[in-house]
Biopython code that builds the backbone (N, CA, C, O; Angstrom):
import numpy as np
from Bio.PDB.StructureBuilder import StructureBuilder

atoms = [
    (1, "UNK", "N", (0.310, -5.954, -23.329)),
    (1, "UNK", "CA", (-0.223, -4.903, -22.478)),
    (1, "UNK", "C", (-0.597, -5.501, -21.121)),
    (1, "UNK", "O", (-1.037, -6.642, -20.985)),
    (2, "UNK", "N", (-0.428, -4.817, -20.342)),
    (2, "UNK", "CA", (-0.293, -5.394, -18.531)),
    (2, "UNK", "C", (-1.780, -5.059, -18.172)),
    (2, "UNK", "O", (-2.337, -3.987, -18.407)),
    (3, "UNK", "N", (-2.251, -5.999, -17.650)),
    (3, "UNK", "CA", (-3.618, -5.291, -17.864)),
    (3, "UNK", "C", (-3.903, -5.221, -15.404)),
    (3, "UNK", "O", (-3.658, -6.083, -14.561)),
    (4, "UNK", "N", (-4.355, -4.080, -15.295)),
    (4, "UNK", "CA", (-4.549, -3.862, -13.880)),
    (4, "UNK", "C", (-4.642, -4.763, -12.757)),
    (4, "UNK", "O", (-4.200, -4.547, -11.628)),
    (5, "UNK", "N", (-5.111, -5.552, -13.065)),
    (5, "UNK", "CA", (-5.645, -6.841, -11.846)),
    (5, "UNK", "C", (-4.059, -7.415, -11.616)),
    (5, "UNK", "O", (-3.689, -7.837, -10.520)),
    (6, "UNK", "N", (-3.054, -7.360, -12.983)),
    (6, "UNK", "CA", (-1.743, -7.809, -12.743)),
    (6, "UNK", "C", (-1.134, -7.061, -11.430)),
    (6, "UNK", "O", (-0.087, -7.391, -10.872)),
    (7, "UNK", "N", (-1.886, -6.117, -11.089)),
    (7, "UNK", "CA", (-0.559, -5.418, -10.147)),
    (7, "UNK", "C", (-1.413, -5.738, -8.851)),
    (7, "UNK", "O", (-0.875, -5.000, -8.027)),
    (8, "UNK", "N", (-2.073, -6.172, -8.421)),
    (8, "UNK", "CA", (-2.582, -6.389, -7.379)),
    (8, "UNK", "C", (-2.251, -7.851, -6.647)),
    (8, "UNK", "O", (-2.441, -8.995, -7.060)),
    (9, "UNK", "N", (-1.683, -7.363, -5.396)),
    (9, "UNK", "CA", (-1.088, -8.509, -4.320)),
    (9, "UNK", "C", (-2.048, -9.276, -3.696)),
    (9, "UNK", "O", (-3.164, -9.028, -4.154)),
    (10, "UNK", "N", (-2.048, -10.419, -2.511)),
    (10, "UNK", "CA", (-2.966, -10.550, -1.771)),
    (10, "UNK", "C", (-2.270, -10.810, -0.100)),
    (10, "UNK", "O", (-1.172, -10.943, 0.441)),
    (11, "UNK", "N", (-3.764, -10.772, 0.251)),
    (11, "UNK", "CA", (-2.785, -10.512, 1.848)),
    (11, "UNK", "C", (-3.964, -11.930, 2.477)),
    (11, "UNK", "O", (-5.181, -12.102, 2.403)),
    (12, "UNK", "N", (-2.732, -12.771, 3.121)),
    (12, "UNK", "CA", (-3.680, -13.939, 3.517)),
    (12, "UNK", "C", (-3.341, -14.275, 5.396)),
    (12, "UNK", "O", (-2.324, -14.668, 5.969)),
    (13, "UNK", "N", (-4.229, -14.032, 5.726)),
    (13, "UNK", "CA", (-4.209, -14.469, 7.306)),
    (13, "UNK", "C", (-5.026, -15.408, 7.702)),
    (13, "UNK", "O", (-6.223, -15.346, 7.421)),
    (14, "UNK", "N", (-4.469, -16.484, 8.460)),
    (14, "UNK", "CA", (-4.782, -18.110, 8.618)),
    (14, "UNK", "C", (-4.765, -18.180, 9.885)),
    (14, "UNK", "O", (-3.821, -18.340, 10.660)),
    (15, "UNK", "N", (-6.354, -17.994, 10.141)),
    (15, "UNK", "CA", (-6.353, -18.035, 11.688)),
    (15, "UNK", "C", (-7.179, -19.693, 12.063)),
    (15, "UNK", "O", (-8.137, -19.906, 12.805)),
    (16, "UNK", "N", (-6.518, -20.488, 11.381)),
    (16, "UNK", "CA", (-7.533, -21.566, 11.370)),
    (16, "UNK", "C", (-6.871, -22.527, 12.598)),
    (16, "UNK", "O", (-7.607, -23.451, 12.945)),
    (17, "UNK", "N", (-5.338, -22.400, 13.421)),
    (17, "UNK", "CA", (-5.085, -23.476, 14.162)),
    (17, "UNK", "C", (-4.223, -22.609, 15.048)),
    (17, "UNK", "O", (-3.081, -22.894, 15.410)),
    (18, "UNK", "N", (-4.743, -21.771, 15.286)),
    (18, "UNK", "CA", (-4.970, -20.177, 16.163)),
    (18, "UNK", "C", (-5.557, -20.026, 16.624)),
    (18, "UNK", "O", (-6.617, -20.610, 16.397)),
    (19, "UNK", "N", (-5.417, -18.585, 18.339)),
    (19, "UNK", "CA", (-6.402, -18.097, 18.784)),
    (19, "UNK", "C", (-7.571, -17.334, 18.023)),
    (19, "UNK", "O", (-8.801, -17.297, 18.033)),
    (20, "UNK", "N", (-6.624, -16.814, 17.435)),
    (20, "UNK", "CA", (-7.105, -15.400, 16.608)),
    (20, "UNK", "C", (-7.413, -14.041, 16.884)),
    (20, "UNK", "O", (-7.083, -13.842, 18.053)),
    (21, "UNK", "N", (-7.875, -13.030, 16.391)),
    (21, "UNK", "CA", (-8.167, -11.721, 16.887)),
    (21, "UNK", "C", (-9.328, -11.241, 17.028)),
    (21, "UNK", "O", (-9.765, -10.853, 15.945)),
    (22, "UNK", "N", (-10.032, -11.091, 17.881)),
    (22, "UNK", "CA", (-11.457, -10.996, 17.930)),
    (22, "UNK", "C", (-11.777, -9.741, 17.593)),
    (22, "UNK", "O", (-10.906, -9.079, 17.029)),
    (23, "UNK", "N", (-12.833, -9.251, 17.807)),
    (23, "UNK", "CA", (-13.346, -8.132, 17.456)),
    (23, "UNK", "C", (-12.820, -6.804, 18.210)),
    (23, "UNK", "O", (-12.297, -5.756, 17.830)),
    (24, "UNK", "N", (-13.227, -7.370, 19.529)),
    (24, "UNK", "CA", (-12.908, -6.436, 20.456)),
    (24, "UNK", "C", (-11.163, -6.181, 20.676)),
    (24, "UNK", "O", (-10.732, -5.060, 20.405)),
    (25, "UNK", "N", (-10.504, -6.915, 21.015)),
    (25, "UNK", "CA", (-9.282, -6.842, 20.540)),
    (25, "UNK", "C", (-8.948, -6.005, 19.255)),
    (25, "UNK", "O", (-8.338, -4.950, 19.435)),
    (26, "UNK", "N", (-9.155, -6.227, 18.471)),
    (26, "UNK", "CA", (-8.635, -5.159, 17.297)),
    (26, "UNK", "C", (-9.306, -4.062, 17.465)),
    (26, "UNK", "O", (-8.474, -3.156, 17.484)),
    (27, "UNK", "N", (-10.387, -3.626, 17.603)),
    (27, "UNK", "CA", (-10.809, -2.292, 18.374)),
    (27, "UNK", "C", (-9.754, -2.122, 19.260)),
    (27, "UNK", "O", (-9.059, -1.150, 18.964)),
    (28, "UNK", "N", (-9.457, -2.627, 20.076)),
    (28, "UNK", "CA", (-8.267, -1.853, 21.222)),
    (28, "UNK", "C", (-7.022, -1.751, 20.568)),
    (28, "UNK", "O", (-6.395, -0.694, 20.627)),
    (29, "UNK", "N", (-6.622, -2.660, 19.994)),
    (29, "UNK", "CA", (-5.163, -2.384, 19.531)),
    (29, "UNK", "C", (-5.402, -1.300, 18.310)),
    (29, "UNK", "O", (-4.608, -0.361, 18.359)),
    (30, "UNK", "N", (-6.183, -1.263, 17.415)),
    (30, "UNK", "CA", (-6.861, 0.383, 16.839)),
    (30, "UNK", "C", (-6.502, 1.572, 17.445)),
    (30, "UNK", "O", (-5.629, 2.354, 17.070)),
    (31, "UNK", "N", (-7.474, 1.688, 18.728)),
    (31, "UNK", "CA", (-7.336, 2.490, 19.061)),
    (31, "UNK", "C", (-5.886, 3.171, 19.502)),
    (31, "UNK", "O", (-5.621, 4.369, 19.608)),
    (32, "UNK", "N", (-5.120, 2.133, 19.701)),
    (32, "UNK", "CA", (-3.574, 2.578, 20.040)),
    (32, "UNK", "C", (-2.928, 2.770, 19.791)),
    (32, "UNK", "O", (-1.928, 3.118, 20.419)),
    (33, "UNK", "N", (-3.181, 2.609, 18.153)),
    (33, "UNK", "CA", (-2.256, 2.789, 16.855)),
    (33, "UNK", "C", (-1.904, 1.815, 16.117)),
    (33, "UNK", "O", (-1.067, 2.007, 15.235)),
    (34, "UNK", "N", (-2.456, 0.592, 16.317)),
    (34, "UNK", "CA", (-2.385, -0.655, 15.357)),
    (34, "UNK", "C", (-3.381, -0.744, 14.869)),
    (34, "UNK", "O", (-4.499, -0.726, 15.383)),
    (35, "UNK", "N", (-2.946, -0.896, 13.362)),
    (35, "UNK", "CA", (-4.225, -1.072, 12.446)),
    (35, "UNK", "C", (-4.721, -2.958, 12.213)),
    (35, "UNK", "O", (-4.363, -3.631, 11.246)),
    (36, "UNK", "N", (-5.082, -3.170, 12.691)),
    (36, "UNK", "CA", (-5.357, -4.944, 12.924)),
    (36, "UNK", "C", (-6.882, -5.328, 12.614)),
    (36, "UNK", "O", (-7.861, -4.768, 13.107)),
    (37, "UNK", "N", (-6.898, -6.415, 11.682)),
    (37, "UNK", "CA", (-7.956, -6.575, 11.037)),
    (37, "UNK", "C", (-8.274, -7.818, 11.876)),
    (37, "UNK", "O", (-7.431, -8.708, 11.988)),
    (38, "UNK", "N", (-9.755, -7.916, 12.606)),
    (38, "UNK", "CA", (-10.016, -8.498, 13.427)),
    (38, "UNK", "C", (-10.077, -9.993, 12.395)),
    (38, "UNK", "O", (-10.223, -9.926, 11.175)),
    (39, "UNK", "N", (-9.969, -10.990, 12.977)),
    (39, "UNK", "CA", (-10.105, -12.231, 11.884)),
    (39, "UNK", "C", (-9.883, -13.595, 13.365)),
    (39, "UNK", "O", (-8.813, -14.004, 13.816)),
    (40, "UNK", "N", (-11.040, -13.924, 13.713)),
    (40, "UNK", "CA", (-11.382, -14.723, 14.783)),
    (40, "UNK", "C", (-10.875, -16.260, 14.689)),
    (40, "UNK", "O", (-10.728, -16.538, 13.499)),
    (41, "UNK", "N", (-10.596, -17.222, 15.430)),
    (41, "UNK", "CA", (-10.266, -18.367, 15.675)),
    (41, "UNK", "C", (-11.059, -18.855, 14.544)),
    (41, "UNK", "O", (-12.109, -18.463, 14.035)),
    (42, "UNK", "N", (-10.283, -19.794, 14.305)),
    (42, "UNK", "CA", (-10.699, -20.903, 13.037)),
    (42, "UNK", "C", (-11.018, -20.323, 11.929)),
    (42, "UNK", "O", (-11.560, -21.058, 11.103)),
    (43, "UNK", "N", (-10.860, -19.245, 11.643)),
    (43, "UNK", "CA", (-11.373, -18.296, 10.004)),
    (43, "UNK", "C", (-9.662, -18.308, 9.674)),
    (43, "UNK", "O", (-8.637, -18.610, 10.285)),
    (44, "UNK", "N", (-10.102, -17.691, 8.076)),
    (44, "UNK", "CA", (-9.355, -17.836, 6.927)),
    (44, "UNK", "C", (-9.664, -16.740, 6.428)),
    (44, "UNK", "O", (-10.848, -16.427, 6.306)),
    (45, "UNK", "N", (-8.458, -15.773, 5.961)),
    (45, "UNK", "CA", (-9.107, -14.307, 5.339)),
    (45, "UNK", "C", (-7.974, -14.100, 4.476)),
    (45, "UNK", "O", (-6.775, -14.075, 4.751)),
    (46, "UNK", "N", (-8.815, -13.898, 2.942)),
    (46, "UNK", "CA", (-7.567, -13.349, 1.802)),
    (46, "UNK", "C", (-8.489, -13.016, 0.849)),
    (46, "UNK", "O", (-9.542, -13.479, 0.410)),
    (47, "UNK", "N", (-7.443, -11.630, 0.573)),
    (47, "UNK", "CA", (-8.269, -10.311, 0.737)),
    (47, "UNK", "C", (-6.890, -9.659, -0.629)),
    (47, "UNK", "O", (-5.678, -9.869, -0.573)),
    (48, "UNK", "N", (-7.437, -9.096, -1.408)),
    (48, "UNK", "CA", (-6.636, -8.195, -2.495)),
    (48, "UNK", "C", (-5.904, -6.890, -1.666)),
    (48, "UNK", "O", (-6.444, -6.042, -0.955)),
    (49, "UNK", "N", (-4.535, -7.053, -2.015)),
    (49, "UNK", "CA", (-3.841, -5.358, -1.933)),
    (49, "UNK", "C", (-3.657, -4.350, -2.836)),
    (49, "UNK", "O", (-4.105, -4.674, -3.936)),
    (50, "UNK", "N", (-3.272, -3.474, -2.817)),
    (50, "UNK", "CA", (-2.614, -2.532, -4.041)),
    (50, "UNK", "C", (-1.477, -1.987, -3.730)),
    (50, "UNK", "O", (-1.635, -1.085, -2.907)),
    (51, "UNK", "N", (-0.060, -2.205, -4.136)),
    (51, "UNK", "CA", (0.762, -1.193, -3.944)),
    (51, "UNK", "C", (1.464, 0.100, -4.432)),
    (51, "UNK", "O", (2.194, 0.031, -5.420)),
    (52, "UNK", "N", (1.324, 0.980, -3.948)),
    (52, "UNK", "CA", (1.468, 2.148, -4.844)),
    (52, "UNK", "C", (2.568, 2.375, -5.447)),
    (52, "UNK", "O", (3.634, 2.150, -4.873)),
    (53, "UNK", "N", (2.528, 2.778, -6.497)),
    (53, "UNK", "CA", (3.778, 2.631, -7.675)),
    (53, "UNK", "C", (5.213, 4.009, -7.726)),
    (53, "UNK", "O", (6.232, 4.131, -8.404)),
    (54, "UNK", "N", (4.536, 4.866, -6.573)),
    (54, "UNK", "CA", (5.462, 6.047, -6.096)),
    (54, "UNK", "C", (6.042, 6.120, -5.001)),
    (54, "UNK", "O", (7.192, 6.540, -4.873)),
    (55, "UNK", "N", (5.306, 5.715, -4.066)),
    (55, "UNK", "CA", (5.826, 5.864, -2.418)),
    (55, "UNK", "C", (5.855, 3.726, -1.707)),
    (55, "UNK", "O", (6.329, 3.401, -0.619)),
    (56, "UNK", "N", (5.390, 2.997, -2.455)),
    (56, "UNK", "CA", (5.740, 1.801, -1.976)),
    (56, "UNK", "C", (4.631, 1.055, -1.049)),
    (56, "UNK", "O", (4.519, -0.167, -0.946)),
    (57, "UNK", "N", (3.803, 2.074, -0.371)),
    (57, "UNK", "CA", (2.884, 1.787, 0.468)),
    (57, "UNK", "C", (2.032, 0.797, 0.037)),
    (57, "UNK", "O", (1.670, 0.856, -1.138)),
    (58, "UNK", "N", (1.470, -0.464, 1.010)),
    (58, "UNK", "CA", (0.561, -1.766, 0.181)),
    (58, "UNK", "C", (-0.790, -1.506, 1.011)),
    (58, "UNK", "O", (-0.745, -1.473, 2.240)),
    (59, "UNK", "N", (-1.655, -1.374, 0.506)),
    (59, "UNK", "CA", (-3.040, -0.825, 1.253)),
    (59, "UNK", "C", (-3.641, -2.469, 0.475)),
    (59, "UNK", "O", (-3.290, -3.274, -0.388)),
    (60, "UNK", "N", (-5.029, -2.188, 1.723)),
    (60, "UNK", "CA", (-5.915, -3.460, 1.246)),
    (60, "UNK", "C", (-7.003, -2.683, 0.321)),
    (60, "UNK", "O", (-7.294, -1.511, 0.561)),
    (61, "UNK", "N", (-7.492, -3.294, -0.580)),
    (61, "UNK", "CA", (-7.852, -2.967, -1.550)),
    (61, "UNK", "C", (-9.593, -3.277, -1.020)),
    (61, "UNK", "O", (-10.147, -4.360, -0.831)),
    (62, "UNK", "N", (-10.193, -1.730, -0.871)),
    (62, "UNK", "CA", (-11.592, -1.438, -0.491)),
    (62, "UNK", "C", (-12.622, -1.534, -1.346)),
    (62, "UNK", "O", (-12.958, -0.556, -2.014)),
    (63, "UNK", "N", (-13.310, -2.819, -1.447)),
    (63, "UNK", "CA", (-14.043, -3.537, -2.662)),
    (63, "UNK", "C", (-15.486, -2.724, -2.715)),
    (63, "UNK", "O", (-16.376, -3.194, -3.423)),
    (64, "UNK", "N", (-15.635, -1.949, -2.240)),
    (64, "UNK", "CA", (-16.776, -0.794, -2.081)),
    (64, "UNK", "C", (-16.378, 0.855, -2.201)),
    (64, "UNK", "O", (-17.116, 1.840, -2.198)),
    (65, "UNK", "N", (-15.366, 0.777, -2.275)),
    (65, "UNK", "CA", (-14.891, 2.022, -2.622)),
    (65, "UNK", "C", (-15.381, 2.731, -4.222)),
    (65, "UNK", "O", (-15.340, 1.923, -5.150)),
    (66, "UNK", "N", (-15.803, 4.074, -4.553)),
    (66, "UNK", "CA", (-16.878, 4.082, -5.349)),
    (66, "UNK", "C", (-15.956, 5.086, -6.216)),
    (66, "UNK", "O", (-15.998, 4.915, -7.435)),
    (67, "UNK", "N", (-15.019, 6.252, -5.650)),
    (67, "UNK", "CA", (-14.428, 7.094, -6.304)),
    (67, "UNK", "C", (-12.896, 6.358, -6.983)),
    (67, "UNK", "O", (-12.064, 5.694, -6.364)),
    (68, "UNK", "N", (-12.890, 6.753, -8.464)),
    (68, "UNK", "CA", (-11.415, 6.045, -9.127)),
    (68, "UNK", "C", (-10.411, 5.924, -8.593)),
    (68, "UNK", "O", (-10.136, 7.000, -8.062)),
    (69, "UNK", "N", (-9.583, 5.118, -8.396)),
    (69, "UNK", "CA", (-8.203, 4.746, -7.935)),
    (69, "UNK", "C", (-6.904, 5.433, -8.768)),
    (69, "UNK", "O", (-6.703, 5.378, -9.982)),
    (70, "UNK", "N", (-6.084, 6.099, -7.731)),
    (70, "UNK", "CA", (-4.982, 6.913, -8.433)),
    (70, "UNK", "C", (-4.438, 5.712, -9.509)),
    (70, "UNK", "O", (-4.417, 4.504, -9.276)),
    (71, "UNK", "N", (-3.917, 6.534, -10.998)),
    (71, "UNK", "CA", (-2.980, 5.667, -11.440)),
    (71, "UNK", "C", (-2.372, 7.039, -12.041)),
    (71, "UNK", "O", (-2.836, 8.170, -12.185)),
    (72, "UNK", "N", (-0.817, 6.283, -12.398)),
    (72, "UNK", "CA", (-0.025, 7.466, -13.195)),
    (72, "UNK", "C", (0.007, 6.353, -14.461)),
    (72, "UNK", "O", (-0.039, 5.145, -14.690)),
    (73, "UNK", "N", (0.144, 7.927, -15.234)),
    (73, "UNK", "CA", (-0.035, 7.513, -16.692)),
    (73, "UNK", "C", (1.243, 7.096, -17.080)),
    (73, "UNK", "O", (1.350, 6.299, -18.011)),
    (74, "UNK", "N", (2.467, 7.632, -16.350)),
    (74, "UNK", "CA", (4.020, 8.027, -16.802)),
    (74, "UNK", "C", (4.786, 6.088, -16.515)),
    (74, "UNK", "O", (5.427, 5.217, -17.103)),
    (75, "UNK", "N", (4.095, 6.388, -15.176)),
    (75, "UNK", "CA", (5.036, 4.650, -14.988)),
    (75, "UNK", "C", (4.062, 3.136, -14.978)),
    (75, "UNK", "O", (4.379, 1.949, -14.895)),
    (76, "UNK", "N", (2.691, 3.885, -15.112)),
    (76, "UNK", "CA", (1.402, 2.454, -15.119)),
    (76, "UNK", "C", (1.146, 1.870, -14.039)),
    (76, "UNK", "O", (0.896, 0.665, -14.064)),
    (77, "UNK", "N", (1.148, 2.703, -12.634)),
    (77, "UNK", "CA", (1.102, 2.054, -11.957)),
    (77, "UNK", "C", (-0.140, 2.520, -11.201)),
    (77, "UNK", "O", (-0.598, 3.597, -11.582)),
    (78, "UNK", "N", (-0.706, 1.963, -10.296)),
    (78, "UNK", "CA", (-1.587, 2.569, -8.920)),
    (78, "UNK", "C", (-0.874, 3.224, -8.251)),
    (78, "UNK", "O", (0.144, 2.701, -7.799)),
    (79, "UNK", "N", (-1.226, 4.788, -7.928)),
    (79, "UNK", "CA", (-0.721, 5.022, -6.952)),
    (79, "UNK", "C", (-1.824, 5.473, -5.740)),
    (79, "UNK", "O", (-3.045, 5.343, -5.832)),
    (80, "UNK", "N", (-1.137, 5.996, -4.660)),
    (80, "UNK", "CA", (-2.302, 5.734, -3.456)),
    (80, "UNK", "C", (-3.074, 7.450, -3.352)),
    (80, "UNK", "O", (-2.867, 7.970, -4.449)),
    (81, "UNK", "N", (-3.443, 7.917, -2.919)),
    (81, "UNK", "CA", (-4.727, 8.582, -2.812)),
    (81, "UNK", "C", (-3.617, 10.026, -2.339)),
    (81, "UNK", "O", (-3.782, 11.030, -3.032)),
    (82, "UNK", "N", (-2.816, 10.090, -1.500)),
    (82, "UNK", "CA", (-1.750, 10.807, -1.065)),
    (82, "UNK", "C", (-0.727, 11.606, -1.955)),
    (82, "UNK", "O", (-0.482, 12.811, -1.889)),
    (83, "UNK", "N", (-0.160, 10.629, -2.840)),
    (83, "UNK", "CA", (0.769, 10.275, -4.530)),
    (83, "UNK", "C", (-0.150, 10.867, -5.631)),
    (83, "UNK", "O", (0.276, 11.642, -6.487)),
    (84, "UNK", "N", (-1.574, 10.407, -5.544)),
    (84, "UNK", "CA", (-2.180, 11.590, -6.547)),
    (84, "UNK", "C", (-2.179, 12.704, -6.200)),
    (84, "UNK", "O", (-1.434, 13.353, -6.935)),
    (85, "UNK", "N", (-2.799, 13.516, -5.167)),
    (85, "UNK", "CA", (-2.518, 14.515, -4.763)),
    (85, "UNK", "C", (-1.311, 15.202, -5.665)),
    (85, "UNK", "O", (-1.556, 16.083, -6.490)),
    (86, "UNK", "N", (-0.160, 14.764, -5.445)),
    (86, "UNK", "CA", (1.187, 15.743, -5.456)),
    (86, "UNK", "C", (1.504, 15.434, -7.065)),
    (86, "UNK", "O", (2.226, 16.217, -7.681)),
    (87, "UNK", "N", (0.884, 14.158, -7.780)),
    (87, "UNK", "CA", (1.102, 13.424, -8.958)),
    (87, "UNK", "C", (0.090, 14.798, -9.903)),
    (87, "UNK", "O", (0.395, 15.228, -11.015)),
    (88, "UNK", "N", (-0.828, 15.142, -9.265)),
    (88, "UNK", "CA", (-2.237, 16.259, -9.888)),
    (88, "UNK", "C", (-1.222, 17.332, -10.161)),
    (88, "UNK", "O", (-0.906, 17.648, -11.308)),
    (89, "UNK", "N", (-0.462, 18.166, -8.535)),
    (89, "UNK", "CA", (-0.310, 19.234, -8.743)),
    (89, "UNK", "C", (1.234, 19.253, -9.764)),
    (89, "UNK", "O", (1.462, 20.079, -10.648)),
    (90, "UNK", "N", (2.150, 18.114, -9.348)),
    (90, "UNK", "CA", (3.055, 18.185, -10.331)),
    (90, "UNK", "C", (3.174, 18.261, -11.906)),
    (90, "UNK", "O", (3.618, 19.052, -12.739)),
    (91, "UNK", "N", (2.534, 16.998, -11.883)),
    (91, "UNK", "CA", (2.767, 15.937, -12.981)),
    (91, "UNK", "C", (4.074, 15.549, -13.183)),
    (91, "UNK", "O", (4.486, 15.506, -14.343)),
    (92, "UNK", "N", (4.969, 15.192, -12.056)),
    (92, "UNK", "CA", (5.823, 14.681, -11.893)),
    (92, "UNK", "C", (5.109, 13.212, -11.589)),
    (92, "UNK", "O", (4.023, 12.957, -11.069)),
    (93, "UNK", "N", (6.268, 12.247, -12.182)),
    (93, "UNK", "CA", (6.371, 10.525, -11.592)),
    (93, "UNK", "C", (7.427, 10.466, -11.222)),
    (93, "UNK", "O", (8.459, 10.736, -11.838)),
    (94, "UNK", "N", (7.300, 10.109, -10.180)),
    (94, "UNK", "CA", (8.325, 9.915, -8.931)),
    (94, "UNK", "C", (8.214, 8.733, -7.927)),
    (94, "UNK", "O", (7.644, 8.692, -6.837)),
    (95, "UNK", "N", (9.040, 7.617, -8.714)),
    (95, "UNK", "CA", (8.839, 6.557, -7.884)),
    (95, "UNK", "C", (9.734, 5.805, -6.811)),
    (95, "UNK", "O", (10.938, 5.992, -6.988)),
    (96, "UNK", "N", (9.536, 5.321, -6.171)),
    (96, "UNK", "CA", (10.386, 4.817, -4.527)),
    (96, "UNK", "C", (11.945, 5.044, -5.489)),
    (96, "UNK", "O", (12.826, 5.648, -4.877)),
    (97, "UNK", "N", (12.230, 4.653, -6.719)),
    (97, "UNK", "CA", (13.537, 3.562, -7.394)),
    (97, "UNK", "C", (14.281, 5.351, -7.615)),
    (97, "UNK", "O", (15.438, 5.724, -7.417)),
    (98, "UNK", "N", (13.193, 6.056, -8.039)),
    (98, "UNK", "CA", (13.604, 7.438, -8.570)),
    (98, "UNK", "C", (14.198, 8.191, -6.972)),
    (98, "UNK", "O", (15.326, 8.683, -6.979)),
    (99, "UNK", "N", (13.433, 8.221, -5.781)),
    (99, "UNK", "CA", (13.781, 8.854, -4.896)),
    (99, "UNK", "C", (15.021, 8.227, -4.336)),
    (99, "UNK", "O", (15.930, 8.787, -3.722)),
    (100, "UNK", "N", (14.901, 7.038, -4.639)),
    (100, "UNK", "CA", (16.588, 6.295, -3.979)),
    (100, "UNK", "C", (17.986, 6.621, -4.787)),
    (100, "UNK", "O", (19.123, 6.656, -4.316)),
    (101, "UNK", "N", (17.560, 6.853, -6.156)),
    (101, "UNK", "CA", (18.525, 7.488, -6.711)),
    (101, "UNK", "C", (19.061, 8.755, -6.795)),
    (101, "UNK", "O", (20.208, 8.916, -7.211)),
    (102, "UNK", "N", (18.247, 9.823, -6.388)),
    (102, "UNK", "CA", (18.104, 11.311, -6.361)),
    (102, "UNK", "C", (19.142, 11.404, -4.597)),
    (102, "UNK", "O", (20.162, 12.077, -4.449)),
    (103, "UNK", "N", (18.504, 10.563, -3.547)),
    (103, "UNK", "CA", (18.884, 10.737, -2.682)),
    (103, "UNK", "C", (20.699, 10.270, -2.201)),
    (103, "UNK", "O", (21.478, 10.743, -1.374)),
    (104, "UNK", "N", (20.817, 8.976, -3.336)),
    (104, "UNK", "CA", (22.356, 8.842, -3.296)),
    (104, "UNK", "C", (23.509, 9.420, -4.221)),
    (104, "UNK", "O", (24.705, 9.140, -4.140)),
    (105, "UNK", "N", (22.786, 10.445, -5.282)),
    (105, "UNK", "CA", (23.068, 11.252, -5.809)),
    (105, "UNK", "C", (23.466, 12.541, -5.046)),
    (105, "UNK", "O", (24.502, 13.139, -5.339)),
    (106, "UNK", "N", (22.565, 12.998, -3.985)),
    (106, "UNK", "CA", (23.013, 13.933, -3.282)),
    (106, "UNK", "C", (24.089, 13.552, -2.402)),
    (106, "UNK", "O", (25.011, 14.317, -2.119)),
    (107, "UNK", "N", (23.951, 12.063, -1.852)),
    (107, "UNK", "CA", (24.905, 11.530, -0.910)),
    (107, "UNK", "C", (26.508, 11.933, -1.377)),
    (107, "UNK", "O", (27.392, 12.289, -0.597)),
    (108, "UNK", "N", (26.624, 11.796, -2.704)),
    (108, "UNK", "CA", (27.900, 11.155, -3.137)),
    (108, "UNK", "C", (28.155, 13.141, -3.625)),
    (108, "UNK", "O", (29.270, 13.660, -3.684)),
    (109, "UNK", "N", (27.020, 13.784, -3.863)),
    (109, "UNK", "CA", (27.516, 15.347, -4.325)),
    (109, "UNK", "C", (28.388, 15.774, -2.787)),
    (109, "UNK", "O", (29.482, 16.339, -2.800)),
    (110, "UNK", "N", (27.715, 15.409, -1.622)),
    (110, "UNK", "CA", (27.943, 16.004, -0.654)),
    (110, "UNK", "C", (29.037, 14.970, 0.052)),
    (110, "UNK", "O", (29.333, 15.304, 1.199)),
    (111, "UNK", "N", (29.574, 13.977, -0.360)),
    (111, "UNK", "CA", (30.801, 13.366, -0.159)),
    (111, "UNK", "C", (30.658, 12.687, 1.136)),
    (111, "UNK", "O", (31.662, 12.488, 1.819)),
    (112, "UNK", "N", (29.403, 12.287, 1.563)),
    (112, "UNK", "CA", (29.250, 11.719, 2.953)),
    (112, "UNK", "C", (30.041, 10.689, 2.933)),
    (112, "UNK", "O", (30.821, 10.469, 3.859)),
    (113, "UNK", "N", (29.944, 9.911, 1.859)),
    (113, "UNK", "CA", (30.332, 8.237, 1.495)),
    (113, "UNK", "C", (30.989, 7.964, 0.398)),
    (113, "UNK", "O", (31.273, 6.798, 0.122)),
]
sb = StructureBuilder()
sb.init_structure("model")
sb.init_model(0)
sb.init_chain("A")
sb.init_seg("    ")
for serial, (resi, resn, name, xyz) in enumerate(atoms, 1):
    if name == "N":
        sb.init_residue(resn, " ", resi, " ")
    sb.init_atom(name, np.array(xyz, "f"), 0.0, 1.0, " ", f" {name:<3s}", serial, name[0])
structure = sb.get_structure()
């Protein structure tokens, strides 16, 4: 039995022989549409991910976060907060491997290729 902590990645940024990203800097690039985790000269940061087991997406994993984490029962995986949503109203599992196949299935109905 696979037990949860198995599916979790890590994300490591080595700002140790680097400028690095200061605070203020990642506030600006934020604001502009980069999501950038400030991590300053000479620091070291590694930090747990999760990737979701429907749509592929790898989020950092919010160690204060208080409400349960999507999982589907169908394929065992985490999925992300978005994927439950549609996972609730379906109860369809529908994962990245499933949509790539559905989609070259239509490819080949409709004779593109």
């Amino acid at each position: 039995m696979r037990r949860k902590v198995d599916q979790e990645g890590y994300l490591i940024i080595d700002h140790r022989a680097s400028p690095g990203i200061s605070k203020e800097q990642a506030k600006a690039l934020w604001k502009a549409g980069h999501p950038v985790i400030a991590v300053p000269e000479g620091t070291f940061l590694e930090m747990p991910t999760l990737t979701c087991g429907h749509c592929g997406t790898a989020r950092r994993k919010n160690r204060f976060r208080i409400r349960e984490r999507g999982h589907c029962r169908k394929c065992d995986h985490y999925i992300c907060d978005w994927c439950q949503i549609k996972y609730r109203m379906t109860d369809e599992c529908l994962t990245k491997t499933k949509r790539l196949d559905l989609v070259g299935q239509a490819i080949k109905r409709l004779g593109i290729i």
